[in-house]
C-alpha positions as CSV (number, residue, x, y, z in Angstrom):
1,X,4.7,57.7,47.7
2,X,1.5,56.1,46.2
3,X,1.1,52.6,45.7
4,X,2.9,51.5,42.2
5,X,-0.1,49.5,41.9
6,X,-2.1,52.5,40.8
7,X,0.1,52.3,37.8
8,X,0.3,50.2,34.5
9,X,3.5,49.4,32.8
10,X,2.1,51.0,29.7
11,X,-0.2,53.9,28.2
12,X,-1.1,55.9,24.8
13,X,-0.2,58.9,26.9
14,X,1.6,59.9,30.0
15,X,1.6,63.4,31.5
16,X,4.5,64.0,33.8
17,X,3.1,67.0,36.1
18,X,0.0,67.1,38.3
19,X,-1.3,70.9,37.7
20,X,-3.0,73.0,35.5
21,X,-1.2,72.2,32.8
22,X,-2.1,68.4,32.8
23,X,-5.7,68.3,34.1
24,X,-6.0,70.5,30.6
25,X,-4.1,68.2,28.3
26,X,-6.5,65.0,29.5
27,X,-9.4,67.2,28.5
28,X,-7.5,67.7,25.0
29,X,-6.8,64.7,24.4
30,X,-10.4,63.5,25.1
31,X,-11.2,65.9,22.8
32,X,-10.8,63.7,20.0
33,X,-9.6,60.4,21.9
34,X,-12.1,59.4,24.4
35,X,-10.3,56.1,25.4
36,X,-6.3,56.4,25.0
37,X,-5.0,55.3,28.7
38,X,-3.6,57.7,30.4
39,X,-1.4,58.4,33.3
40,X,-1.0,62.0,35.2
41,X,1.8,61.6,37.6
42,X,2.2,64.6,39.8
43,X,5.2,64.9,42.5
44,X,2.4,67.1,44.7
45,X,1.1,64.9,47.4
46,X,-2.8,67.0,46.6
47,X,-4.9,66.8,43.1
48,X,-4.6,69.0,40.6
49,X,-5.7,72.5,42.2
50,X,-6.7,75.9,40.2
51,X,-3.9,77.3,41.6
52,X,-4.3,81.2,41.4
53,X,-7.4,80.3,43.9
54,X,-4.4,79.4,46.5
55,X,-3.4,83.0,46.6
56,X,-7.2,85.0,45.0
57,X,-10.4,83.1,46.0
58,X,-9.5,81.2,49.0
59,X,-8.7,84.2,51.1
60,X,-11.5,86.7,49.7
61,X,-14.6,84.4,49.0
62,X,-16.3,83.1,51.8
63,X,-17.9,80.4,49.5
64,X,-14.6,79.2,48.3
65,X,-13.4,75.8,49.1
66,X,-10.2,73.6,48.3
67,X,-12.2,71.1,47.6
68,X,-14.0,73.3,45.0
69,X,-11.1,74.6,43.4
70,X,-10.1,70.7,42.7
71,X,-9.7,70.0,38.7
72,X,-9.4,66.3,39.3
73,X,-13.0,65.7,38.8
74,X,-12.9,64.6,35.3
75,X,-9.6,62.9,35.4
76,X,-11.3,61.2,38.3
77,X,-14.3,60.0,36.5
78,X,-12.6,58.9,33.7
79,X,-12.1,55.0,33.8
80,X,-9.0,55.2,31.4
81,X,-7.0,58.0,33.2
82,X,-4.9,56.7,35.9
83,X,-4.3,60.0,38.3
84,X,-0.7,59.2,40.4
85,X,-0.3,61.8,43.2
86,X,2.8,62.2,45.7
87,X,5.3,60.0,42.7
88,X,8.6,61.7,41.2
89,X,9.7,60.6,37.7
90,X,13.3,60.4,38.1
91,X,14.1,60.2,34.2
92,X,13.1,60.0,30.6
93,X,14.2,57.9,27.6
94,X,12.6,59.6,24.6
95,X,14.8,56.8,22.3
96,X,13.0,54.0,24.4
97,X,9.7,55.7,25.5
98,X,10.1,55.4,28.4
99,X,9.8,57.4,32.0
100,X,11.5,56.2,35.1
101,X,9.7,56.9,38.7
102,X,11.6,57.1,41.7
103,X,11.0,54.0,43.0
104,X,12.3,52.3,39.9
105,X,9.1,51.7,37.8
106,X,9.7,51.8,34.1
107,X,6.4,53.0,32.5
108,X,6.3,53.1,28.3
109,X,4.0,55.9,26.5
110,X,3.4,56.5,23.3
111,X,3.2,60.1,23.5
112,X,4.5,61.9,26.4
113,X,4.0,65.6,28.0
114,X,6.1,67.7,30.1
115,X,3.8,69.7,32.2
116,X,6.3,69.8,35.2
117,X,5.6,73.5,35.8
118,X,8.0,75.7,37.9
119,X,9.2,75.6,41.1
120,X,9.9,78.5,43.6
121,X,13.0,80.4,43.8
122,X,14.6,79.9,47.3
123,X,16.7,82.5,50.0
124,X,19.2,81.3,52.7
125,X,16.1,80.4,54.5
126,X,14.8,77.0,54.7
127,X,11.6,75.9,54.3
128,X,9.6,74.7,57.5
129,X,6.6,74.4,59.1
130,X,6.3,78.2,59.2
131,X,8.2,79.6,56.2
132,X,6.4,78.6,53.5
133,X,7.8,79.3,49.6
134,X,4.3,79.8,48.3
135,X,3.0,77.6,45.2
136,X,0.9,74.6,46.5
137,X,-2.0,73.4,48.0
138,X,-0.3,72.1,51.3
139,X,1.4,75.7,51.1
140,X,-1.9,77.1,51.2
141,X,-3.5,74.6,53.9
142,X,0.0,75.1,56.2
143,X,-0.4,78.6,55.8
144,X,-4.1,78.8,56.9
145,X,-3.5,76.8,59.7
146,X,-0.5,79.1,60.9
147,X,-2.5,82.6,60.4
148,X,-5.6,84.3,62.1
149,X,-6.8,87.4,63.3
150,X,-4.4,88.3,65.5
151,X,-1.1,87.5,63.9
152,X,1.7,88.8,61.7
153,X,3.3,87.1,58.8
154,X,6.1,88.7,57.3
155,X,5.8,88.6,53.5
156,X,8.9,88.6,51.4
157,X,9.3,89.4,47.5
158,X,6.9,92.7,46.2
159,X,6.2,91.3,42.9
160,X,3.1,89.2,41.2
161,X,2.8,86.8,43.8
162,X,4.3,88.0,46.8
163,X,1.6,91.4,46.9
164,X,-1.1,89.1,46.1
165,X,-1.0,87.6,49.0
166,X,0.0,90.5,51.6
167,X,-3.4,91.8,49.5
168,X,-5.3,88.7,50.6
169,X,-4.0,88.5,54.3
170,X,-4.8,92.2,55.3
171,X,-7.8,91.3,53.9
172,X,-8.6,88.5,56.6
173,X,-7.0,91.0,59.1
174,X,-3.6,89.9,59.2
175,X,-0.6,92.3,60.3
176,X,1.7,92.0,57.4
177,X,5.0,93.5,57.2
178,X,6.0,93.5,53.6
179,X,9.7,93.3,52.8
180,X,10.2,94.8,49.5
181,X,14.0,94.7,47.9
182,X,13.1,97.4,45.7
183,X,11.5,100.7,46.4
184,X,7.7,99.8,45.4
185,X,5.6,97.2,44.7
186,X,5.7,95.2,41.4
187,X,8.3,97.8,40.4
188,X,9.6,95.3,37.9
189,X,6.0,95.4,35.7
190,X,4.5,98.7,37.0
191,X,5.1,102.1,36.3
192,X,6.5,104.3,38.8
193,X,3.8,106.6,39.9
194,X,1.4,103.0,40.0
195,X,3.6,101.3,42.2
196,X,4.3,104.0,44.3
197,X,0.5,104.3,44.5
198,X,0.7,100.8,45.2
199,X,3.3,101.0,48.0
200,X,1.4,103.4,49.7
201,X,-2.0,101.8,49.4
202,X,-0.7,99.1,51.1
203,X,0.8,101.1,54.0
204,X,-3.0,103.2,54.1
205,X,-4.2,99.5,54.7
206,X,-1.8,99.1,57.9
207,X,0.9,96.8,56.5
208,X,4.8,97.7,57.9
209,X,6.8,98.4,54.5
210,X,10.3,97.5,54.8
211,X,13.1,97.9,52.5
212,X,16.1,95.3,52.4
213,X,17.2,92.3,51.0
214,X,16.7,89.0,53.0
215,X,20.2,87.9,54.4
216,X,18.7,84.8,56.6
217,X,16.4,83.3,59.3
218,X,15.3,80.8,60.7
219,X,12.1,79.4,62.9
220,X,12.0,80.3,66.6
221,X,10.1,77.0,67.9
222,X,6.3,79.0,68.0
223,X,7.6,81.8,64.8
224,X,10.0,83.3,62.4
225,X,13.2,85.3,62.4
226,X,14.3,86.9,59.0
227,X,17.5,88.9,58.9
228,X,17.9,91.6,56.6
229,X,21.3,92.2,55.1
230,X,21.9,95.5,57.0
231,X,21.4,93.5,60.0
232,X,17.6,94.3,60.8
233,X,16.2,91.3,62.3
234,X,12.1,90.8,61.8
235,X,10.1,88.8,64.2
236,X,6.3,87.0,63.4
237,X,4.4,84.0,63.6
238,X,5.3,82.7,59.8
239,X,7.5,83.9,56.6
240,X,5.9,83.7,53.0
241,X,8.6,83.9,50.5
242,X,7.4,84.9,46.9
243,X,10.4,86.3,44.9
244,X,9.8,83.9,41.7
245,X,9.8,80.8,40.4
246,X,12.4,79.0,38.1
247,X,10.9,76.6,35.3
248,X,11.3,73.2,36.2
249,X,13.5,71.6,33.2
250,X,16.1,68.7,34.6
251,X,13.8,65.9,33.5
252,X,14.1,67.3,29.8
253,X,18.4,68.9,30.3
254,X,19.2,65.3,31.4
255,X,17.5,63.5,28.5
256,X,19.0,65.0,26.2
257,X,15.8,68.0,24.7
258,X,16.8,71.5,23.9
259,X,16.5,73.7,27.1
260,X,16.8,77.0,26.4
261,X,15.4,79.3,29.7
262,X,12.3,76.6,29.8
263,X,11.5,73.6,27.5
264,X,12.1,74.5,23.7
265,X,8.8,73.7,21.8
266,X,7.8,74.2,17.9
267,X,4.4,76.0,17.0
268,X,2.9,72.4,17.6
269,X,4.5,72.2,21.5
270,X,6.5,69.5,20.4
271,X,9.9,69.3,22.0
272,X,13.0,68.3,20.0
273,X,12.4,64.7,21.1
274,X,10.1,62.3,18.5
275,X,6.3,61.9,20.9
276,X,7.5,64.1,23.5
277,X,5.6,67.8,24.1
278,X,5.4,70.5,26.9
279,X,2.8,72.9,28.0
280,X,2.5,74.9,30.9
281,X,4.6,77.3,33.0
282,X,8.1,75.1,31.5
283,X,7.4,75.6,27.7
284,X,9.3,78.2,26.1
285,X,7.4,78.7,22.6
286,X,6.7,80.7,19.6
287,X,4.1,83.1,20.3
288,X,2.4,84.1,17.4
289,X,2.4,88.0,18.1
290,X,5.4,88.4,20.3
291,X,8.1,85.2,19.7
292,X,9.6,82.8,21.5
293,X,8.7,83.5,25.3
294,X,8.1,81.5,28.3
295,X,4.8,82.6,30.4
296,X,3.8,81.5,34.2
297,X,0.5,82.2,34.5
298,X,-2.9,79.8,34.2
299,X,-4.0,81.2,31.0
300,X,-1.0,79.7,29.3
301,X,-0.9,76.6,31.3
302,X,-5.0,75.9,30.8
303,X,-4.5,77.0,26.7
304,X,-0.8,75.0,26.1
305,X,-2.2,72.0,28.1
306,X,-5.3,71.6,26.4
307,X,-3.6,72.1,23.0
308,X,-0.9,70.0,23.8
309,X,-3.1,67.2,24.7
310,X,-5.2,67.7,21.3
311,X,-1.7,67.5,19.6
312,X,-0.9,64.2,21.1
313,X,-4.1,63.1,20.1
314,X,-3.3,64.0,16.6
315,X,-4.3,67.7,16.0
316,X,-2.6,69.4,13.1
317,X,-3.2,73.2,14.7
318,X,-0.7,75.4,15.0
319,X,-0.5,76.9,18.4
320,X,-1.3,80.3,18.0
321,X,-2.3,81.8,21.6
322,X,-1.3,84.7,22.9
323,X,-2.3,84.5,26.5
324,X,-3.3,87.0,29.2
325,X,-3.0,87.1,33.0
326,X,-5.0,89.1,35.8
327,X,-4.8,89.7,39.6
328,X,-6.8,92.2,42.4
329,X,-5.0,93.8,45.3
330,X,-6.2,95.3,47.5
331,X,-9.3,97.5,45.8
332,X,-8.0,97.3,42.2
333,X,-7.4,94.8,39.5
334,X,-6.2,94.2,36.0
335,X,-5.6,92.0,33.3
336,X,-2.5,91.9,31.0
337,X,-1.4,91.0,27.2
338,X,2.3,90.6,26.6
339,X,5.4,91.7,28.1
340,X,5.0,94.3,30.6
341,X,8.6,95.2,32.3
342,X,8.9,98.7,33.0
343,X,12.4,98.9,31.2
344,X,10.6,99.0,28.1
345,X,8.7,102.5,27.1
346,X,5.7,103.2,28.1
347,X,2.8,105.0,27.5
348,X,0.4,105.3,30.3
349,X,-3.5,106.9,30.2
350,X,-4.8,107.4,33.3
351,X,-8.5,108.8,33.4
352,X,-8.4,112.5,34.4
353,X,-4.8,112.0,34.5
354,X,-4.9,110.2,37.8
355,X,-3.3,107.0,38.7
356,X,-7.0,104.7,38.9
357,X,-8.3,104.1,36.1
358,X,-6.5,103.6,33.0
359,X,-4.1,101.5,30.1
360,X,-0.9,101.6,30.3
361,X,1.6,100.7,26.6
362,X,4.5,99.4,26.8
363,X,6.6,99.5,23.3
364,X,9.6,98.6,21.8
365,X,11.0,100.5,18.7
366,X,7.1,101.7,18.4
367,X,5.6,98.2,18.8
368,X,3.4,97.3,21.6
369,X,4.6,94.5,22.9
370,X,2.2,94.3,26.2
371,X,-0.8,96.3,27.8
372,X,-1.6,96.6,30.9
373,X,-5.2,97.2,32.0
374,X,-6.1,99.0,35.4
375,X,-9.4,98.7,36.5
376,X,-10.0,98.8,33.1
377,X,-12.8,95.5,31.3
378,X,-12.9,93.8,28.6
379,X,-10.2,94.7,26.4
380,X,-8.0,92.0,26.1
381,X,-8.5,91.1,22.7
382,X,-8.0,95.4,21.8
383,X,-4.9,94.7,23.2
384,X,-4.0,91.6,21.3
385,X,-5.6,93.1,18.1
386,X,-3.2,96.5,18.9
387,X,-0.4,94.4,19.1
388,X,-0.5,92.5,16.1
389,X,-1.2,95.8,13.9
390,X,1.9,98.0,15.8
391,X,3.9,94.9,14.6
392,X,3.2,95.3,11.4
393,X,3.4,99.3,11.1
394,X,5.1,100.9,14.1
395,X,4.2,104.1,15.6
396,X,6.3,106.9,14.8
397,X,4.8,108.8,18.2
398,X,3.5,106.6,20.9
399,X,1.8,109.6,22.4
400,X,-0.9,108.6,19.6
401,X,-1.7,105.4,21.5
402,X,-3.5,107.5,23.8
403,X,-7.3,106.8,23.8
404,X,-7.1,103.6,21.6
405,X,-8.6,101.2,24.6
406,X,-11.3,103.1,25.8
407,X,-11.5,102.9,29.9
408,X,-15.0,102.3,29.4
């Protein structure tokens, strides 16, 4: 726990949440309020982290430090920001304005942000020492202290986060052996023939692709066990487990705020609560081109925070941000607009027809409702801009979306 005495009975603003989300609102709010008190109390024991390094730069960059990646330095700096690491707030009274920390403390606020993010989905394994549910920066720092050039981690979940970092650890010559419950990688997002490509690329690289649903595990003293459910047992020095996270809404269910598969926000991120808003990975909110969605990536938490904060601070702007997300693995990358599952239609257009280089559309009743861009620059706003106008006047073929973002 922190000392309490880091902590005043009373700010203009109080951010519950220690990430992205909240190192963005204090820079909103400052944007027009460059002395309102406020307090950022984070339940992480670390500072506020630019958390896709965790799983992207720290691995791949030999230049890239923790200590770099830290967004605490203007919170830090700033003589009316109170920054309250390693503290749980146990409860909020909107009525009262007032949040509750787990030691008892009663602090008031005048306006009030949820930024409390998402936490991962868990298994029937528990977390230890060396199976690590992947989000943090003490998940990253256990995890480098647990891998090197001669070992295996087992890596569970095939989706965003989970072939990230098999990605990043082959990369620092780390035996993986992937366990996939579905039959590629990222099947959920990807077309087929990309995440077989996927699947395979991985295997070209050396990592052990295994098909099966976890059933259990447990740590063996100096590694891991995880049991499959048809009874395959798989043996290695640690266990990352990446199979999704789940939006972290009991501090806004128990108070009372609608909760509808995250925190229910208006077009100003303000919660159903008088003074009380959320940003981040938790806020389900109208999106301008798409509606009312929920996204968990840093785009949306760095945009939401910062606009959330500018809100508090008395901003009349509508939020109308549609954000984006990226990744690399292994020797390719891509960016993303919108919803990309690969039960809706799609469209892809692969340069010379090969899986490599190319966009792939993903509609709905002939609206594009996400793009995704493979190894392909600079077109996010296309994408955006394609959206809006297929909202407005569907396509009657989507063949014709062929060739609208270039690959060039």
């Amino acid at each position: 726990m922190a000392v309490m005495t880091d902590i005043q009975q009373s700010y203009d603003y109080v951010i519950v949440g220690g990430g992205v989300a909240a190192a963005s609102a204090v820079t909103g709010i400052r944007s027009s309020d460059d002395s309102g008190t406020v307090a950022v109390i984070g339940s992480e024991p670390d500072k506020p982290v630019y958390r896709p390094a965790l799983s992207k730069d720290l691995w791949l960059k030999d230049d890239a430090t923790l200590a770099g990646s830290s967004l605490a330095g203007d919170l830090d700096d700033d003589d009316h920001v109170d920054l309250v690491t390693d503290t749980t707030v146990t409860a909020i009274d909107p009525d009262a304005h007032v949040v509750r920390l787990a030691d008892g403390t009663a602090v008031t606020y005048g306006k009030l942000l949820l930024a409390t993010g998402a936490e991962p989905r868990t298994l029937s394994v528990d977390p230890g020492p060396r199976v690590v549910y992947y989000r943090t920066a003490a998940d990253y720092q256990r995890l480098r202290g647990l891998v090197g050039a001669d070992s295996h981690v087992v890596v569970v979940g095939g989706g965003y986060i989970g072939s990230e970092l098999a990605s990043a650890l082959v990369q620092n010559d780390v035996a993986v052996t992937l366990v996939l419950d579905l039959e590629d990688v990222q099947e959920q997002m990807f077309p087929r023939a990309l995440a077989a490509s996927l699947t395979k690329a991985f295997a070209d690289r050396g990592v052990t692709v295994v098909h099966g649903s976890v059933a259990g595990g447990e740590e063996t003293g100096d590694g891991v066990r995880i049991r499959l459910d048809d009874g395959t047992d798989i043996t290695a020095d640690a266990a990352v487990i990446g199979v999704g996270v789940l939006p972290r809404t009991g501090l806004a269910e128990a108070a009372g705020l609608d909760v509808d598969n995250g925190i229910v926000v208006d077009e100003h991120l303000r919660t159903s609560a008088p003074d009380v808003y959320a940003a981040g990975d938790v806020a389900s909110y109208p999106d301008a081109l798409l509606g009312r969605r929920r996204v968990e990536h840093v785009d949306q938490a760095e945009k939401s925070g910062e606009h959330a904060g500018r809100a508090m601070a008395g901003s009349g702007d509508t939020y109308d941000y549609t954000p984006f997300f990226w990744s690399d693995i292994l020797d390719a990358g891509y960016e993303v607009v919108g919803e990309t599952s690969s039960a809706l239609d799609m469209v892809e257009d692969w340069k010379d027809g090969q899986v490599g280089t190319g966009v792939v559309y993903y509609l709905r009743a002939g609206q594009v409702r996400g793009v995704l861009l493979w190894n392909v620059w600079d077109s996010v706003d296309k994408a955006r801009e394609l959206i809006a106008e297929t909202a407005e006047e569907p396509v009657s073929d989507p063949e014709t979306l062929r060739g609208r973002i270039p690959f060039e």
